[in-house]
C-alpha positions in Angstrom: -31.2 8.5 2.5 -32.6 5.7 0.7 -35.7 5.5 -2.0 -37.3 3.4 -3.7 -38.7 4.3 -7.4 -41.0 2.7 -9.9 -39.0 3.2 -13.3 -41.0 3.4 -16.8 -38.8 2.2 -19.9 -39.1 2.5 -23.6 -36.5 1.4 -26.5 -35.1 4.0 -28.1 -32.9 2.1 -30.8 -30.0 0.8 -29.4 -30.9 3.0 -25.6 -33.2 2.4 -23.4 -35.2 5.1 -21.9 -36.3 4.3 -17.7 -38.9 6.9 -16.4 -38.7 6.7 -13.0 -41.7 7.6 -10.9 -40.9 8.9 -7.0 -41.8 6.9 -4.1 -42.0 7.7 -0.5 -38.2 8.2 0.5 -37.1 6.4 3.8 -35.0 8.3 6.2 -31.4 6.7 7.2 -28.7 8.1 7.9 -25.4 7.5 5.4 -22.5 6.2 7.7 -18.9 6.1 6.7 -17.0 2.7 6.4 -16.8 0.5 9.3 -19.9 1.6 11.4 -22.6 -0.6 12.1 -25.9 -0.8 9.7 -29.2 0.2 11.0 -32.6 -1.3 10.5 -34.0 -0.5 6.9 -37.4 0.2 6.4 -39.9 -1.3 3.9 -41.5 1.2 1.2 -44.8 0.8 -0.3 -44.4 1.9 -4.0 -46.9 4.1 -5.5 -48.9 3.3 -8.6 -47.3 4.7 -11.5 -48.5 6.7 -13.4 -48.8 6.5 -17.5 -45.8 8.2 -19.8 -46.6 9.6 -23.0 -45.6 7.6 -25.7 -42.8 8.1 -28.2 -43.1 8.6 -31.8 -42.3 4.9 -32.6 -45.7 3.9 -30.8 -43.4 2.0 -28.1 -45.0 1.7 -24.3 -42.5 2.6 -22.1 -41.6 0.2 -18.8 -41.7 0.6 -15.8 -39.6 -0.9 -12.4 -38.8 0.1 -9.4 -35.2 0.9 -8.4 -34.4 0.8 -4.4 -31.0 2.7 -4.3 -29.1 5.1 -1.9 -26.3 8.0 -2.0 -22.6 6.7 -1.5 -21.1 8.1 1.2 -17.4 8.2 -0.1 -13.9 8.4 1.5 -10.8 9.4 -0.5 -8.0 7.3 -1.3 -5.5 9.6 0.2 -7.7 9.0 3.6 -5.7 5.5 3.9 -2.6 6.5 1.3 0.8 4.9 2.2 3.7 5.4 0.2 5.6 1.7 -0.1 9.0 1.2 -2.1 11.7 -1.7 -2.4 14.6 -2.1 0.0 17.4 -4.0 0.1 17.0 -6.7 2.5 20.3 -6.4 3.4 21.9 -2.8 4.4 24.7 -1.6 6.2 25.9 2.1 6.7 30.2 2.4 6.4 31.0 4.5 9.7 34.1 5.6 11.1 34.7 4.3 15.1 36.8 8.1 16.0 37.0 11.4 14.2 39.0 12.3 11.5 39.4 13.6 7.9 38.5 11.6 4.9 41.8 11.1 3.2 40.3 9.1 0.0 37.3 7.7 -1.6 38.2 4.7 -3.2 34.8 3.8 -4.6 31.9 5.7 -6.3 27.8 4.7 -5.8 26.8 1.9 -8.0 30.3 0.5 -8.3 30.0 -3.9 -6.5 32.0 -4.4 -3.7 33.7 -7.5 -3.0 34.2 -8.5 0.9 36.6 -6.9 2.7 37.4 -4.0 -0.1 38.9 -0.8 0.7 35.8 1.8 0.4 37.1 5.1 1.7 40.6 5.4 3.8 41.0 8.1 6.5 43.9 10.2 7.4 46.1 7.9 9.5 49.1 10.3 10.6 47.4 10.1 14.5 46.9 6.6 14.3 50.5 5.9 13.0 52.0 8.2 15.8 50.3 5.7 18.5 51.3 2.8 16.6 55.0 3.6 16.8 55.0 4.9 19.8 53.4 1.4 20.9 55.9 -0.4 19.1 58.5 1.3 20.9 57.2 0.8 24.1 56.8 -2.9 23.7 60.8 -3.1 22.9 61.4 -1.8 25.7 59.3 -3.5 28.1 60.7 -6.8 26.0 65.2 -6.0 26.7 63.6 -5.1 30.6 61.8 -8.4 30.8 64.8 -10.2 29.2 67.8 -8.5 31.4 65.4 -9.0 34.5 66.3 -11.7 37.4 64.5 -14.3 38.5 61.6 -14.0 41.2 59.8 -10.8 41.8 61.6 -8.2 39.3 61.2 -10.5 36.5 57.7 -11.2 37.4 57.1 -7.6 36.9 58.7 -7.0 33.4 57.1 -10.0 32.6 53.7 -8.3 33.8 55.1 -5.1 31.6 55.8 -6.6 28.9 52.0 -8.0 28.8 50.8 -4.4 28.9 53.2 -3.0 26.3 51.8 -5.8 24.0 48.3 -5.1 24.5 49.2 -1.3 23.3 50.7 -2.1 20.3 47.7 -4.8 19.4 45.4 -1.7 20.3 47.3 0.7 18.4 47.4 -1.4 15.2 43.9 -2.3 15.4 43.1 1.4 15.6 45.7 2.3 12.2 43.8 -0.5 10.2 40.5 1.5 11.0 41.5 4.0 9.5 41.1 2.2 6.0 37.4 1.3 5.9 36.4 -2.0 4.2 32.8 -3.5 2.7 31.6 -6.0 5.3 30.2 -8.4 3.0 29.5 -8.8 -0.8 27.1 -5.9 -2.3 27.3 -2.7 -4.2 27.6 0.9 -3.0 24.3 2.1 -3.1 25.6 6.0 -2.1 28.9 7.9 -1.2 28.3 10.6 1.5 31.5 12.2 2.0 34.3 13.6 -0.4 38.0 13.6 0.2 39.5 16.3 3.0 36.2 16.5 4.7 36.2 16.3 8.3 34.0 13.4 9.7 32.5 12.4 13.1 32.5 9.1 15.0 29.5 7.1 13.4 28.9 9.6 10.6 27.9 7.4 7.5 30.2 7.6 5.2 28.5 5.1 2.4 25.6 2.8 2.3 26.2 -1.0 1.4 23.6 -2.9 -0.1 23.3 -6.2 -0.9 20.3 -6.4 -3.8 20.1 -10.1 -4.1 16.9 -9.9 -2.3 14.5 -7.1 -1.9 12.4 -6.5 0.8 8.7 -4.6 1.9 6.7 -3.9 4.6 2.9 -4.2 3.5 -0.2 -4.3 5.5 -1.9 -7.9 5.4 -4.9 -9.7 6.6 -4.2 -11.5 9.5 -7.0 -14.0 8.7 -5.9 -14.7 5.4 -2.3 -14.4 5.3 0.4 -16.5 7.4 4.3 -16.7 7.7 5.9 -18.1 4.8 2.5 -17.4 2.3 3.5 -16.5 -0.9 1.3 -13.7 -2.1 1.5 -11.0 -5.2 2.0 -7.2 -5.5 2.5 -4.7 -7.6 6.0 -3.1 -8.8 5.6 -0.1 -11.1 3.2 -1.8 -13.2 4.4 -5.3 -12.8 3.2 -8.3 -10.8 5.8 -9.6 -8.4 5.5 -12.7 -6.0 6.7 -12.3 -2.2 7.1 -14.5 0.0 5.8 -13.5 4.3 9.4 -13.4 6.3 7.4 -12.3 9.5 4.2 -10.6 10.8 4.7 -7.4 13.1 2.2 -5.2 14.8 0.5 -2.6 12.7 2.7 0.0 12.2 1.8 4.1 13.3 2.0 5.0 9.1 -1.1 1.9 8.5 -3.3 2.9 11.3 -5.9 4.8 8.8 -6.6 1.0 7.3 -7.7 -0.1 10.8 -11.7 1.1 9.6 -11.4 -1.5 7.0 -10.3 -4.8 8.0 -11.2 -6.5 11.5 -7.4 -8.1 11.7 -4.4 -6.1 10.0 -1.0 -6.2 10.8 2.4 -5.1 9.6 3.7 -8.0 7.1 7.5 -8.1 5.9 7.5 -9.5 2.4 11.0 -11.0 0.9 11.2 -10.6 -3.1 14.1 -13.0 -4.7 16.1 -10.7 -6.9 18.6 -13.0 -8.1 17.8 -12.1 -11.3 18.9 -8.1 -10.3 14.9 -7.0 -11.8 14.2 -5.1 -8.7 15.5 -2.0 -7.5 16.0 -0.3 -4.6 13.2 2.7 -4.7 10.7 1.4 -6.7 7.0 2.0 -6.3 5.5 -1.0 -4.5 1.4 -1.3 -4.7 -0.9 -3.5 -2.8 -4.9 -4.6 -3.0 -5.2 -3.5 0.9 -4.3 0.1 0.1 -7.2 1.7 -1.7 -6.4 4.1 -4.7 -10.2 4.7 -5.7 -12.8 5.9 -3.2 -14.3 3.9 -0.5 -17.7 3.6 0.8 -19.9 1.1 2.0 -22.1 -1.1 0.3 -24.8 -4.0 1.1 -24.0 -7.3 0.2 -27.4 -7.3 -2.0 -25.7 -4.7 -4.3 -22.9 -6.9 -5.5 -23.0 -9.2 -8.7 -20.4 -10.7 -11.2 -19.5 -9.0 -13.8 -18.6 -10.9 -17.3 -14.9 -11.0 -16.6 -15.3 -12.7 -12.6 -15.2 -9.3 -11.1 -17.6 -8.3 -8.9 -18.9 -4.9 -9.2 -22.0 -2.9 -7.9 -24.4 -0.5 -10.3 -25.0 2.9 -9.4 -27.0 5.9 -11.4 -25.0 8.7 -12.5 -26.1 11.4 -14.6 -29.1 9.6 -15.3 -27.5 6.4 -16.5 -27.0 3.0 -15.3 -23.5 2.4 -14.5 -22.0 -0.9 -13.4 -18.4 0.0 -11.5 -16.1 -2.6 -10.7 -14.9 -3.1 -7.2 -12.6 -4.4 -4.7 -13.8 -5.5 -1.7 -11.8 -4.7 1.8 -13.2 -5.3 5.1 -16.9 -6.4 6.0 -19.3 -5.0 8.0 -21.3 -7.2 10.3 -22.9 -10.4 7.8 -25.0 -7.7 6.1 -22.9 -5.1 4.3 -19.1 -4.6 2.5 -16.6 -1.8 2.3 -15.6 -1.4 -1.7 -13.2 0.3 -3.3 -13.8 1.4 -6.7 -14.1 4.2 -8.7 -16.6 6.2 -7.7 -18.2 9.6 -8.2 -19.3 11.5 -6.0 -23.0 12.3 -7.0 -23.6 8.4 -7.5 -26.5 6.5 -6.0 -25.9 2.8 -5.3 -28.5 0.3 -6.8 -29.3 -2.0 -4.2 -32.3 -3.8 -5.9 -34.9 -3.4 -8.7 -37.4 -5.7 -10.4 -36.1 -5.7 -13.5 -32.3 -5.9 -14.9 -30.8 -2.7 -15.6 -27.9 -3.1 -18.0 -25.2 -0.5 -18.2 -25.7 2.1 -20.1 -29.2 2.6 -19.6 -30.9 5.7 -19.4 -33.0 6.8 -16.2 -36.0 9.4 -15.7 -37.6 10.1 -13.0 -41.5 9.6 -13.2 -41.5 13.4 -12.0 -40.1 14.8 -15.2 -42.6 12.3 -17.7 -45.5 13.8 -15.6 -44.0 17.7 -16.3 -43.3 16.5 -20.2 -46.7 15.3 -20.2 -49.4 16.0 -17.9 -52.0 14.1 -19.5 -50.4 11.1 -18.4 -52.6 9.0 -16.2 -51.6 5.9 -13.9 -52.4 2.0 -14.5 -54.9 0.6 -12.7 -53.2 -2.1 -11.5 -50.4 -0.1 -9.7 -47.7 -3.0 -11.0 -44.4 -2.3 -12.2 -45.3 -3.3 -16.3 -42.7 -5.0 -18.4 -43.0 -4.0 -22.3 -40.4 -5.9 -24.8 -38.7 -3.9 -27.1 -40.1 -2.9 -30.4 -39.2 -5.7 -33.4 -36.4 -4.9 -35.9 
Protein backbone atom coordinates (compact mmCIF):
# COMPACT_ATOMS: atom_id res chain seq x y z
CA UNK A 1 0.00 0.00 0.00
CA UNK A 2 1.22 3.32 -0.74
CA UNK A 3 0.53 6.93 1.18
CA UNK A 4 1.32 10.01 0.85
CA UNK A 5 1.84 12.30 4.09
CA UNK A 6 2.36 15.90 4.76
CA UNK A 7 5.32 15.93 7.38
CA UNK A 8 5.70 18.95 10.14
CA UNK A 9 9.47 19.52 11.29
CA UNK A 10 11.08 21.36 14.02
CA UNK A 11 15.01 21.53 15.11
CA UNK A 12 15.55 19.98 18.07
CA UNK A 13 19.51 20.77 18.48
CA UNK A 14 21.37 18.63 16.45
CA UNK A 15 17.67 16.36 15.44
CA UNK A 16 15.19 17.18 13.61
CA UNK A 17 11.67 16.48 14.57
CA UNK A 18 9.11 15.60 11.19
CA UNK A 19 5.28 15.50 12.21
CA UNK A 20 3.72 13.78 9.75
CA UNK A 21 0.14 14.44 9.09
CA UNK A 22 -1.99 11.27 7.31
CA UNK A 23 -3.28 11.53 3.89
CA UNK A 24 -5.72 9.48 2.00
CA UNK A 25 -3.74 6.07 1.47
CA UNK A 26 -3.93 4.61 -2.09
CA UNK A 27 -4.64 0.97 -2.57
CA UNK A 28 -1.83 -1.24 -4.57
CA UNK A 29 -0.95 -4.18 -4.13
CA UNK A 30 2.98 -5.04 -2.95
CA UNK A 31 4.44 -7.52 -5.66
CA UNK A 32 7.46 -9.52 -5.17
CA UNK A 33 10.60 -8.99 -7.45
CA UNK A 34 10.20 -9.40 -11.07
CA UNK A 35 6.44 -8.80 -11.60
CA UNK A 36 5.14 -6.08 -13.62
CA UNK A 37 4.20 -2.51 -11.90
CA UNK A 38 0.73 -1.34 -11.95
CA UNK A 39 -0.77 2.08 -12.55
CA UNK A 40 -0.20 4.39 -9.42
CA UNK A 41 -2.63 6.69 -8.40
CA UNK A 42 -2.36 10.45 -7.63
CA UNK A 43 -3.24 11.63 -3.89
CA UNK A 44 -4.58 14.95 -3.07
CA UNK A 45 -2.79 15.91 0.30
CA UNK A 46 -4.77 17.25 3.04
CA UNK A 47 -4.18 20.64 4.69
CA UNK A 48 -2.20 20.16 7.59
CA UNK A 49 -2.96 20.90 10.41
CA UNK A 50 -0.85 23.23 13.16
CA UNK A 51 1.63 21.40 15.86
CA UNK A 52 2.14 22.73 19.08
CA UNK A 53 5.24 24.49 19.46
CA UNK A 54 8.32 23.39 21.42
CA UNK A 55 9.79 25.10 24.34
CA UNK A 56 12.51 26.84 22.19
CA UNK A 57 9.61 28.93 20.32
CA UNK A 58 10.62 26.91 17.02
CA UNK A 59 7.61 26.32 14.23
CA UNK A 60 7.81 23.06 13.25
CA UNK A 61 7.80 21.99 9.20
CA UNK A 62 5.95 20.42 7.38
CA UNK A 63 6.34 18.01 3.82
CA UNK A 64 4.85 15.46 2.44
CA UNK A 65 6.49 12.06 2.25
CA UNK A 66 4.91 9.58 -0.67
CA UNK A 67 6.46 6.14 0.50
CA UNK A 68 5.38 2.44 0.51
CA UNK A 69 6.02 -0.99 2.59
CA UNK A 70 9.01 -3.22 1.09
CA UNK A 71 7.98 -6.27 0.13
CA UNK A 72 11.19 -8.39 0.97
CA UNK A 73 12.71 -11.66 -0.12
CA UNK A 74 15.54 -13.41 1.83
CA UNK A 75 18.94 -13.94 0.67
CA UNK A 76 18.76 -17.59 1.22
CA UNK A 77 15.77 -17.38 -1.46
CA UNK A 78 18.63 -17.13 -4.26
CA UNK A 79 21.67 -18.59 -1.87
CA UNK A 80 24.36 -20.60 -3.83
CA UNK A 81 27.27 -21.91 -2.21
CA UNK A 82 30.44 -21.27 -4.71
CA UNK A 83 34.17 -22.39 -3.89
CA UNK A 84 37.68 -22.71 -5.89
CA UNK A 85 38.55 -25.75 -7.95
CA UNK A 86 41.41 -26.79 -9.55
CA UNK A 87 41.09 -26.32 -13.04
CA UNK A 88 42.86 -29.20 -13.66
CA UNK A 89 41.71 -32.66 -11.83
CA UNK A 90 42.20 -36.18 -12.29
CA UNK A 91 41.06 -39.17 -9.99
CA UNK A 92 44.05 -42.14 -9.85
CA UNK A 93 41.94 -45.42 -10.60
CA UNK A 94 42.86 -48.87 -10.95
CA UNK A 95 41.78 -50.61 -14.63
CA UNK A 96 41.03 -54.45 -12.61
CA UNK A 97 40.48 -55.40 -8.99
CA UNK A 98 42.92 -55.96 -6.60
CA UNK A 99 44.50 -55.14 -3.20
CA UNK A 100 46.40 -51.99 -2.50
CA UNK A 101 49.88 -53.24 -1.80
CA UNK A 102 51.49 -49.66 -1.03
CA UNK A 103 50.84 -45.99 -0.74
CA UNK A 104 53.74 -44.36 -1.89
CA UNK A 105 52.50 -40.76 -1.45
CA UNK A 106 50.49 -38.83 1.24
CA UNK A 107 47.79 -35.72 0.42
CA UNK A 108 49.59 -32.41 -0.07
CA UNK A 109 52.84 -34.06 -1.08
CA UNK A 110 53.76 -32.52 -5.37
CA UNK A 111 53.95 -35.03 -7.80
CA UNK A 112 56.11 -34.99 -10.60
CA UNK A 113 54.91 -36.73 -14.01
CA UNK A 114 54.91 -40.14 -14.19
CA UNK A 115 55.62 -40.77 -10.27
CA UNK A 116 54.80 -43.90 -8.55
CA UNK A 117 51.53 -42.93 -6.41
CA UNK A 118 50.25 -46.16 -4.95
CA UNK A 119 51.43 -49.74 -6.31
CA UNK A 120 48.99 -52.81 -6.26
CA UNK A 121 49.55 -56.38 -5.48
CA UNK A 122 51.06 -57.78 -8.70
CA UNK A 123 51.46 -61.66 -7.85
CA UNK A 124 48.37 -62.22 -10.62
CA UNK A 125 49.75 -60.00 -12.99
CA UNK A 126 53.31 -61.55 -12.73
CA UNK A 127 51.81 -65.17 -13.05
CA UNK A 128 50.30 -64.01 -16.73
CA UNK A 129 53.35 -62.29 -17.55
CA UNK A 130 55.50 -65.44 -17.21
CA UNK A 131 53.33 -67.54 -18.34
CA UNK A 132 53.17 -65.18 -21.58
CA UNK A 133 56.76 -65.09 -21.77
CA UNK A 134 56.87 -68.72 -21.83
CA UNK A 135 54.44 -69.12 -24.34
CA UNK A 136 56.11 -66.69 -26.74
CA UNK A 137 59.51 -69.04 -26.52
CA UNK A 138 57.79 -71.53 -27.56
CA UNK A 139 55.80 -70.35 -30.35
CA UNK A 140 59.49 -68.66 -31.36
CA UNK A 141 61.90 -72.55 -31.42
CA UNK A 142 58.26 -73.85 -33.42
CA UNK A 143 58.43 -70.88 -35.86
CA UNK A 144 62.24 -71.29 -36.19
CA UNK A 145 62.33 -75.42 -36.62
CA UNK A 146 59.30 -75.01 -38.96
CA UNK A 147 59.63 -75.62 -43.01
CA UNK A 148 58.97 -73.59 -45.59
CA UNK A 149 55.40 -73.04 -47.04
CA UNK A 150 52.28 -73.66 -45.12
CA UNK A 151 53.68 -75.06 -41.64
CA UNK A 152 55.96 -72.21 -41.32
CA UNK A 153 53.34 -69.76 -42.25
CA UNK A 154 51.47 -70.97 -39.31
CA UNK A 155 54.16 -70.72 -36.54
CA UNK A 156 54.91 -67.63 -38.02
CA UNK A 157 51.07 -66.67 -37.50
CA UNK A 158 51.67 -68.28 -33.73
CA UNK A 159 54.32 -66.67 -32.99
CA UNK A 160 52.38 -63.19 -33.78
CA UNK A 161 49.80 -64.21 -31.14
CA UNK A 162 52.23 -65.48 -28.48
CA UNK A 163 53.76 -61.86 -28.79
CA UNK A 164 50.71 -59.95 -28.55
CA UNK A 165 50.18 -61.97 -24.97
CA UNK A 166 53.28 -61.13 -23.55
CA UNK A 167 52.86 -57.23 -24.81
CA UNK A 168 49.31 -57.59 -23.07
CA UNK A 169 50.59 -59.28 -20.05
CA UNK A 170 53.31 -56.69 -19.39
CA UNK A 171 51.11 -53.83 -20.06
CA UNK A 172 48.73 -55.29 -17.41
CA UNK A 173 51.98 -55.90 -14.59
CA UNK A 174 53.01 -52.22 -15.14
CA UNK A 175 49.33 -51.21 -14.11
CA UNK A 176 49.64 -52.56 -11.31
CA UNK A 177 52.07 -49.58 -10.12
CA UNK A 178 49.94 -46.45 -10.62
CA UNK A 179 51.69 -43.20 -11.74
CA UNK A 180 50.62 -39.18 -11.68
CA UNK A 181 49.50 -38.35 -15.17
CA UNK A 182 50.90 -34.96 -15.27
CA UNK A 183 52.71 -32.43 -12.89
CA UNK A 184 50.38 -31.49 -9.61
CA UNK A 185 50.05 -32.33 -5.99
CA UNK A 186 47.88 -34.98 -4.29
CA UNK A 187 45.15 -33.24 -3.17
CA UNK A 188 43.66 -36.61 -1.14
CA UNK A 189 44.70 -40.37 -0.57
CA UNK A 190 41.53 -42.65 -0.37
CA UNK A 191 42.74 -45.94 0.27
CA UNK A 192 45.36 -47.48 2.79
CA UNK A 193 47.69 -50.42 2.18
CA UNK A 194 45.96 -54.22 2.15
CA UNK A 195 42.64 -52.85 1.30
CA UNK A 196 40.76 -54.45 -1.34
CA UNK A 197 39.85 -52.07 -4.35
CA UNK A 198 37.45 -52.21 -7.38
CA UNK A 199 38.00 -51.48 -11.05
CA UNK A 200 37.66 -47.56 -11.25
CA UNK A 201 37.52 -46.98 -7.43
CA UNK A 202 39.54 -43.63 -6.89
CA UNK A 203 42.28 -44.24 -5.25
CA UNK A 204 43.70 -40.41 -5.00
CA UNK A 205 42.85 -37.16 -6.44
CA UNK A 206 45.54 -35.18 -8.60
CA UNK A 207 45.34 -31.62 -8.86
CA UNK A 208 47.04 -29.36 -10.66
CA UNK A 209 46.66 -25.70 -8.69
CA UNK A 210 48.35 -23.49 -11.16
CA UNK A 211 45.05 -22.19 -12.08
CA UNK A 212 41.87 -22.17 -10.27
CA UNK A 213 38.65 -22.35 -11.54
CA UNK A 214 34.60 -21.23 -10.81
CA UNK A 215 31.35 -21.52 -12.07
CA UNK A 216 29.40 -18.12 -11.35
CA UNK A 217 26.21 -16.81 -12.70
CA UNK A 218 26.71 -13.76 -15.12
CA UNK A 219 24.78 -11.31 -17.13
CA UNK A 220 24.63 -12.31 -20.51
CA UNK A 221 24.22 -8.59 -21.58
CA UNK A 222 27.13 -7.45 -19.86
CA UNK A 223 29.58 -10.07 -19.73
CA UNK A 224 31.31 -11.94 -22.85
CA UNK A 225 34.02 -14.74 -23.33
CA UNK A 226 37.29 -13.72 -22.46
CA UNK A 227 35.94 -10.49 -20.02
CA UNK A 228 37.94 -10.10 -17.19
CA UNK A 229 35.71 -9.39 -14.24
CA UNK A 230 36.20 -9.37 -10.22
CA UNK A 231 34.99 -11.58 -7.24
CA UNK A 232 35.33 -12.14 -4.07
CA UNK A 233 37.62 -14.85 -2.23
CA UNK A 234 37.15 -14.95 1.54
CA UNK A 235 37.39 -11.42 1.88
CA UNK A 236 39.66 -10.64 -0.97
CA UNK A 237 39.20 -9.25 -4.47
CA UNK A 238 40.35 -11.56 -7.17
CA UNK A 239 40.31 -10.96 -11.09
CA UNK A 240 38.92 -13.87 -13.40
CA UNK A 241 38.99 -14.10 -16.57
CA UNK A 242 35.36 -15.81 -18.74
CA UNK A 243 36.75 -19.36 -20.24
CA UNK A 244 33.17 -20.06 -21.58
CA UNK A 245 29.43 -19.27 -21.04
CA UNK A 246 27.08 -22.47 -20.39
CA UNK A 247 23.34 -22.65 -19.85
CA UNK A 248 22.10 -21.73 -16.47
CA UNK A 249 22.68 -24.37 -14.28
CA UNK A 250 19.51 -26.33 -12.05
CA UNK A 251 21.51 -24.89 -8.58
CA UNK A 252 21.06 -20.82 -10.18
CA UNK A 253 17.59 -21.18 -11.38
CA UNK A 254 16.16 -19.04 -8.11
CA UNK A 255 18.26 -15.86 -9.82
CA UNK A 256 16.16 -16.24 -13.00
CA UNK A 257 13.39 -13.50 -11.09
CA UNK A 258 16.18 -11.10 -11.22
CA UNK A 259 18.00 -10.65 -14.31
CA UNK A 260 16.28 -10.92 -17.93
CA UNK A 261 19.64 -12.83 -19.43
CA UNK A 262 21.74 -15.15 -16.88
CA UNK A 263 23.73 -17.92 -17.64
CA UNK A 264 26.28 -20.26 -16.22
CA UNK A 265 29.88 -18.47 -16.63
CA UNK A 266 33.27 -20.52 -16.06
CA UNK A 267 35.72 -18.14 -14.63
CA UNK A 268 39.68 -19.05 -14.83
CA UNK A 269 41.79 -17.46 -11.81
CA UNK A 270 45.84 -17.48 -12.57
CA UNK A 271 47.30 -19.05 -9.43
CA UNK A 272 50.73 -19.04 -10.40
CA UNK A 273 51.44 -17.37 -7.51
CA UNK A 274 49.90 -20.64 -5.37
CA UNK A 275 47.41 -17.67 -3.35
CA UNK A 276 44.30 -19.66 -4.09
CA UNK A 277 43.15 -22.75 -2.68
CA UNK A 278 41.17 -25.34 -3.54
CA UNK A 279 37.87 -24.92 -1.23
CA UNK A 280 37.72 -21.45 -0.61
CA UNK A 281 34.64 -19.43 -0.29
CA UNK A 282 34.03 -17.71 -3.67
CA UNK A 283 31.41 -14.51 -3.57
CA UNK A 284 29.81 -12.66 -6.35
CA UNK A 285 27.58 -9.23 -6.82
CA UNK A 286 24.74 -11.47 -8.68
CA UNK A 287 24.15 -13.56 -5.54
CA UNK A 288 22.29 -11.42 -3.01
CA UNK A 289 23.34 -11.81 0.72
CA UNK A 290 20.89 -8.89 2.03
CA UNK A 291 17.18 -8.89 1.23
CA UNK A 292 15.62 -8.09 -2.00
CA UNK A 293 12.67 -6.23 -2.95
CA UNK A 294 11.67 -3.98 -5.50
CA UNK A 295 12.01 -0.47 -5.81
CA UNK A 296 11.03 2.50 -8.36
CA UNK A 297 13.65 4.08 -10.16
CA UNK A 298 12.41 7.56 -8.50
CA UNK A 299 13.61 6.22 -5.12
CA UNK A 300 17.29 5.91 -6.00
CA UNK A 301 19.92 8.68 -5.40
CA UNK A 302 23.82 8.92 -4.92
CA UNK A 303 25.07 8.71 -1.87
CA UNK A 304 28.40 10.71 -0.85
CA UNK A 305 30.70 7.79 -1.56
CA UNK A 306 29.19 6.99 -5.58
CA UNK A 307 26.78 4.42 -4.13
CA UNK A 308 23.49 4.51 -4.85
CA UNK A 309 21.15 3.90 -2.11
CA UNK A 310 17.32 4.35 -1.42
CA UNK A 311 15.81 6.03 2.06
CA UNK A 312 13.34 4.29 3.90
CA UNK A 313 11.50 5.16 7.49
CA UNK A 314 12.25 2.82 10.26
CA UNK A 315 11.28 3.24 13.70
CA UNK A 316 10.37 6.60 13.00
CA UNK A 317 13.64 7.76 11.42
CA UNK A 318 14.90 8.55 8.17
CA UNK A 319 17.30 6.00 6.97
CA UNK A 320 19.31 6.07 3.78
CA UNK A 321 20.41 2.16 2.93
CA UNK A 322 22.86 1.45 0.42
CA UNK A 323 22.03 -0.90 -2.37
CA UNK A 324 22.94 -3.05 -5.13
CA UNK A 325 21.02 -3.08 -7.94
CA UNK A 326 20.20 -6.57 -9.89
CA UNK A 327 17.70 -6.89 -12.55
CA UNK A 328 15.15 -4.22 -13.87
CA UNK A 329 11.78 -4.20 -14.06
CA UNK A 330 10.09 -2.76 -17.11
CA UNK A 331 11.77 1.21 -17.70
CA UNK A 332 10.00 2.17 -14.46
CA UNK A 333 11.25 0.21 -11.42
CA UNK A 334 14.59 -1.88 -9.99
CA UNK A 335 15.19 -4.95 -7.98
CA UNK A 336 17.83 -3.95 -4.98
CA UNK A 337 19.59 -5.73 -2.70
CA UNK A 338 20.44 -4.15 0.45
CA UNK A 339 19.98 -4.37 3.85
CA UNK A 340 16.76 -4.16 4.69
CA UNK A 341 14.34 -4.49 7.60
CA UNK A 342 11.50 -5.83 7.48
CA UNK A 343 9.02 -3.17 8.95
CA UNK A 344 10.72 -0.47 6.55
CA UNK A 345 8.73 1.84 4.24
CA UNK A 346 10.51 3.05 1.05
CA UNK A 347 10.62 6.84 0.34
CA UNK A 348 9.77 7.32 -3.01
CA UNK A 349 9.43 11.16 -3.07
CA UNK A 350 8.90 14.17 -0.71
CA UNK A 351 9.02 17.95 -1.03
CA UNK A 352 11.63 18.50 1.03
CA UNK A 353 15.09 16.64 1.66
CA UNK A 354 15.10 14.30 4.45
CA UNK A 355 18.60 13.59 5.68
CA UNK A 356 19.41 10.41 7.55
CA UNK A 357 18.86 10.42 10.77
CA UNK A 358 15.85 12.42 10.91
CA UNK A 359 13.14 11.93 13.06
CA UNK A 360 9.48 11.28 11.79
CA UNK A 361 5.85 11.82 13.49
CA UNK A 362 2.91 11.27 12.13
CA UNK A 363 0.50 14.38 12.13
CA UNK A 364 -1.90 11.85 13.98
CA UNK A 365 0.19 11.71 17.13
CA UNK A 366 0.88 15.96 17.23
CA UNK A 367 -2.92 16.26 16.97
CA UNK A 368 -3.37 13.60 20.19
CA UNK A 369 -0.29 15.55 21.97
CA UNK A 370 -2.06 18.59 21.31
CA UNK A 371 -5.54 18.98 20.36
CA UNK A 372 -5.66 22.59 20.12
CA UNK A 373 -3.70 22.45 17.17
CA UNK A 374 -5.40 23.98 14.18
CA UNK A 375 -4.50 23.78 10.36
CA UNK A 376 -2.91 26.63 8.02
CA UNK A 377 -4.95 28.20 5.86
CA UNK A 378 -3.18 27.87 2.99
CA UNK A 379 -3.08 23.96 3.07
CA UNK A 380 0.84 24.11 1.73
CA UNK A 381 3.52 22.03 3.00
CA UNK A 382 5.56 25.21 5.09
CA UNK A 383 9.26 25.22 5.16
CA UNK A 384 10.67 26.85 8.58
CA UNK A 385 14.70 27.22 8.93
CA UNK A 386 16.17 26.11 11.84
CA UNK A 387 16.49 28.20 14.94
CA UNK A 388 20.07 30.48 14.94
CA UNK A 389 22.99 29.33 17.07
Amino acid sequence: MRHSRNVRALSCGSMCLLVLTGLAPQSQAQRPPGTANPTTGTTTPAAPATASLPASGEEPKQVVIEREPLLLKPASTYHVPLRLEAAKTVDISARFDGVVNAVLINAGDAARPQAEVIRLDAKEQQLQLDRAKAAYQAAKITHDSAEQGTARDVAAALLNVAQADLDLAEYRFNQCNLRAPFDGTIQQVHVVEGEFIQVGQPLATLVDASSMTVQIPIDRQTTKVGDTIEIEVEGKVATAKVDSILPLTESFEPLRELFQSIATGVAILDNGAGQWLSGQTVYTSLIPRSPVTEVPNVSLVNGADGTRRVRVIRDGFVREIPVELLGSVGEDRTIATGAFGVNDELIIRSSEELKDGTQVVPRTELVADDPAATTPASGRPRVIPPAPN
